[in-house]
Structure formats: C-alpha cells, structure tokens
C-alpha positions in Angstrom: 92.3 94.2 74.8 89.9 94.6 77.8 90.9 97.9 80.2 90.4 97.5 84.3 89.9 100.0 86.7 90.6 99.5 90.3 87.0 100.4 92.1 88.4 98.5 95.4 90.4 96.4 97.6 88.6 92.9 99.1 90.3 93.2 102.9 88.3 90.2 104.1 85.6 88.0 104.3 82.5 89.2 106.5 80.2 86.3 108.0 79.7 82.7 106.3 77.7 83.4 104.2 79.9 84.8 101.3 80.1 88.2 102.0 83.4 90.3 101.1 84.3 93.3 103.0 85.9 96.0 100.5 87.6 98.9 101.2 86.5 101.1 98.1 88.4 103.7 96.1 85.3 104.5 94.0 83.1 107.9 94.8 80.2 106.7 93.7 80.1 103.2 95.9 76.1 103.2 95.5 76.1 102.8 91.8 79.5 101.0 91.3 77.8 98.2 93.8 74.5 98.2 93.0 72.6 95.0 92.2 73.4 93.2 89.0 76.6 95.4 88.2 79.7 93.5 86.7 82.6 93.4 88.0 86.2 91.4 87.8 88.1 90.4 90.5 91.7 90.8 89.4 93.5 87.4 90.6 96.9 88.5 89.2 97.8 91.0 86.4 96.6 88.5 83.7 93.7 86.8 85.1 90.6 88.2 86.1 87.6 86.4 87.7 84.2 88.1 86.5 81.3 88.4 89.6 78.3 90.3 89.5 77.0 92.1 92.4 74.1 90.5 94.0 74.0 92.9 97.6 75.7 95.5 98.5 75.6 97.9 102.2 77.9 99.5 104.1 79.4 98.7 107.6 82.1 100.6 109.7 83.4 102.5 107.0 83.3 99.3 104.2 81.1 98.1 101.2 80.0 94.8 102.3 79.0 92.8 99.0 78.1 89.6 98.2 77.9 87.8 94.9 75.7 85.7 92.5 78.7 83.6 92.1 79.3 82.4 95.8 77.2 81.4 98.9 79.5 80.6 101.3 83.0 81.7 103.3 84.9 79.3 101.3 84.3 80.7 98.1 85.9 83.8 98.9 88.2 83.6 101.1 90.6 83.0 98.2 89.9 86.9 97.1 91.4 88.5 100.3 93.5 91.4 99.7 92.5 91.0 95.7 91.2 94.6 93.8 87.8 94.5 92.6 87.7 96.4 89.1 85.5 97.0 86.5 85.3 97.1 82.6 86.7 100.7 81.7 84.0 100.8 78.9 81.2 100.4 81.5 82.5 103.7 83.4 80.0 106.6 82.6 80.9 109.8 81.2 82.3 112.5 83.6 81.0 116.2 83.9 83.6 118.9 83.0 86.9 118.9 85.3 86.6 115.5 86.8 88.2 112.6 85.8 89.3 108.9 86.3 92.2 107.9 88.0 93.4 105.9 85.8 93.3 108.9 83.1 95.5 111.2 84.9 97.8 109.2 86.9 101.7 109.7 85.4 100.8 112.4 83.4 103.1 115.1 83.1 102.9 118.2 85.0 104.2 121.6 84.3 104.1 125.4 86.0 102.9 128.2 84.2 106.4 128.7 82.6 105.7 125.6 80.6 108.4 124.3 83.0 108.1 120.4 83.8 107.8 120.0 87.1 106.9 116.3 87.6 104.5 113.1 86.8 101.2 112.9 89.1 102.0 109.7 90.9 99.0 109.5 93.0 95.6 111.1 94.3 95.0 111.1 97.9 91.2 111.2 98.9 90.4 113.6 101.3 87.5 115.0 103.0 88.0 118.8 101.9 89.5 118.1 98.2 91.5 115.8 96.9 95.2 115.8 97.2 97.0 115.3 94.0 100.7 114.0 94.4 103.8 114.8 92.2 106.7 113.1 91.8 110.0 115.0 90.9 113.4 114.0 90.4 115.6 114.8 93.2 113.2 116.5 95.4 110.3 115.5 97.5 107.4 114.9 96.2 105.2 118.0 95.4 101.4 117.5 97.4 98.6 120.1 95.6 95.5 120.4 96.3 92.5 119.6 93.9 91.4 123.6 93.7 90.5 125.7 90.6 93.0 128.2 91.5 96.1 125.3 91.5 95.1 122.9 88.9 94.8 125.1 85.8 94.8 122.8 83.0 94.0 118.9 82.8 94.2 117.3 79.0 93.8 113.3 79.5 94.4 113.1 75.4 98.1 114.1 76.2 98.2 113.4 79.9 99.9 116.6 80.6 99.2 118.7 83.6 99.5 122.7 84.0 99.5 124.0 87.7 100.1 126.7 89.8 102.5 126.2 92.5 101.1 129.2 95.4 103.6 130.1 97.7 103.9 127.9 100.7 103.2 124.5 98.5 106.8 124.0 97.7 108.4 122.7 101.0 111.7 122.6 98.9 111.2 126.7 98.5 113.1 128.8 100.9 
C-alpha cells in the first residue's frame, strides 16, 4: 500500500487560468514544486487524484502552481481546502538529525530518567527553530524547542523520543 505525505493545503484558486494557491508545510517548496514533479491530491482518505506540476512561484507568502492536468478555474475549484501530498517513496534521504513529519509524529517521548513524558502531537514551524509539541495525560501540553541541548535522542525505527526538559519549559513546574 502506497504511503502519502502532506507537502500542502490548496486554500484557493488564483486567476482563470487553473492556478491553485497552496499554503505549503514542505521546507523545501522549490524542489517539492518543481516542474514535472508528481504529486496526489488527496480527495478524501481513500482517494487520491494524481497531478504533476507544470509551474510553480510564489506570491504573498503561497506556492502558486498550476497543473498539466487542468487549464482552467473550473477544474480546480473542486480541490479547495484539499492537501496536496506526495508518494512517501519519492521523498529523498535526510542528513543526520532531520526528519519527516510523518516519521516522528506520536512517537513516544521520555526524560532522561527513562520516564514517559508524552507522544509528539505536533511540530510547529517557526522562524528560529521548530517547536515540537507534546501531549501528556492530564497536563498541558509540553512545547520544546527543536535544540541540540533539548532533543537528545530521535529513533524513527521505534518512534521513541528522549529529551531534556530545562528548567522554565514545564509551565506545570512550580
């Protein structure tokens, strides 16, 4: 069975001539978008539409793209507020200590006690580093940043997690 990643969200159309506007959650929107990529557009959880990328440039802060597919405003208006993913087997391979989403989200995360603190329910993008978000049972959620001296241990194979919580992190801490 064929694995999707999430590289975007279509928020709307953009002109007539079949233009999508995305709001991308990829880092590297230049390659993910360029010319002749494949990609799916997921229509529901068991149906995906496959497009390839025929243009691709960015306006106010969105990936514009159009596709070989479609020339007009009527062919896609139908894939507003639709993610735009691609094959997991077409991803490249990462560099050391960075990792797909889709590898690390829900994994288990634990201090340096071995105690569990958590799942990693989501990342947050931001400019300085990256925010990564755990979820614990009957306290708010735990917000670390993406730093060496936090996030000691990543292994995707067993999606487990080993961090250091520095003082100040834990707003449940007195």
């Amino acid at each position: 069975m064929t694995t999707y990643l999430n590289v975007g969200k279509i928020v709307n159309t953009h002109g007539i001539k079949g233009e999508v506007r995305v709001q991308s959650i990829t880092e590297h929107p230049e390659e993910r978008y360029q010319a002749g990529s494949k990609l799916v557009i997921e229509m529901n959880k068991n149906e995906q539409f496959p497009v390839t990328v025929r243009s691709h440039r960015v306006h106010k802060n969105f990936d514009l793209l159009m596709f070989e597919e479609f020339t007009s405003i009527n062919d896609v208006e139908k894939f507003k507020n639709k993610m735009l993913q691609i094959d997991e087997e077409l991803l490249p391979e990462l560099e050391e200590g960075v990792y797909y989403e889709n590898d690390i989200i829900d994994s288990k995360v634990f201090d340096e006690q071995k105690n569990e603190i958590g799942r990693l329910k989501e990342i947050l993008f931001m400019p300085a580093n990256d925010v990564w978000v755990v979820k614990r049972p009957g306290k708010k959620d735990l917000l670390l940043p993406f730093i060496e001296s936090v996030i000691l241990k990543v292994d995707t194979q067993n999606k487990e997690i080993m961090v250091r919580v520095l003082e100040g992190l834990d707003s449940d801490e007195d």
